[in-house]
C-alpha positions in Angstrom: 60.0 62.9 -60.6 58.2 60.2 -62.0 59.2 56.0 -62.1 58.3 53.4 -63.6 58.3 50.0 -61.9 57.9 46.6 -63.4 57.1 43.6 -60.9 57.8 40.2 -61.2 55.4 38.6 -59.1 55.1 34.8 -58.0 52.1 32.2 -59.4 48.8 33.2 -57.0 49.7 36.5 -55.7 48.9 39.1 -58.4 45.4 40.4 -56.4 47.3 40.8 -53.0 50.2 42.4 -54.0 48.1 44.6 -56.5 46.1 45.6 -53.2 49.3 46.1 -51.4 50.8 48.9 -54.1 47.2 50.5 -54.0 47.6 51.6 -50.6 51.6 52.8 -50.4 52.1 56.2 -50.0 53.5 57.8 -53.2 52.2 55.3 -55.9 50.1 57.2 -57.9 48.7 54.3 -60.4 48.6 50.3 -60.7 48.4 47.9 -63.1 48.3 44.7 -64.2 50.1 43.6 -67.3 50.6 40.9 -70.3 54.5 40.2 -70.7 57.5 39.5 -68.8 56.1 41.6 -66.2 53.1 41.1 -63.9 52.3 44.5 -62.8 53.6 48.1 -63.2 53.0 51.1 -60.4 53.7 54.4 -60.8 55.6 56.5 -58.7 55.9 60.4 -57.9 58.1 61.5 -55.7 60.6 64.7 -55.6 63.9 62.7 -55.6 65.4 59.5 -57.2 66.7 58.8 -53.4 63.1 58.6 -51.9 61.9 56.5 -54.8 64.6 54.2 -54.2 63.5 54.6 -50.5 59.9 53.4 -51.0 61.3 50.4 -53.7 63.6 48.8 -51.0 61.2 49.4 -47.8 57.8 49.3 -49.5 57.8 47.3 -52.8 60.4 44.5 -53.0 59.3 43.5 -49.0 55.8 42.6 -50.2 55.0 38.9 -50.1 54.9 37.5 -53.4 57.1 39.8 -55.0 59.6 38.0 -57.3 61.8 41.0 -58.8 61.4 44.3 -60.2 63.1 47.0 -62.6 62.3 50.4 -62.2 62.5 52.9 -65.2 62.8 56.5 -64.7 61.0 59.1 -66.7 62.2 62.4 -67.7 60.4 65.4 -69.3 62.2 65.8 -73.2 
């Protein structure tokens, strides 16, 4: 299972929360982005419960993280 995650993050903290995502356990690819959105990672996991797992005790703690939306992916 794949996700999706859009992070809103606060003015100054774009390289240290980048660095942050880099090294949790599960994110397979970060970036940064032009929008309403700062940043984007991707996430693999085998359920929707353990991606929910790393978004409340691995994302959204971060310093400098504002808000986030995650999007699911599904194969069509």
């Amino acid at each position: 299972m794949k996700a999706y995650i859009l992070i809103t993050i606060e003015t100054g903290e774009l390289k240290k929360v980048i660095r942050h995502l880099k090294r949790i356990e599960g994110i397979i690819e970060t970036n940064m982005t032009f929008g309403p959105y700062d940043a984007v990672a991707v996430v693999e996991s085998d359920s929707v419960s353990h991606i929910g797992q790393i978004m409340a005790d691995e994302i959204q703690p971060i310093p400098g993280v504002r808000n986030t939306l995650t999007c699911l992916a599904i194969d069509y």
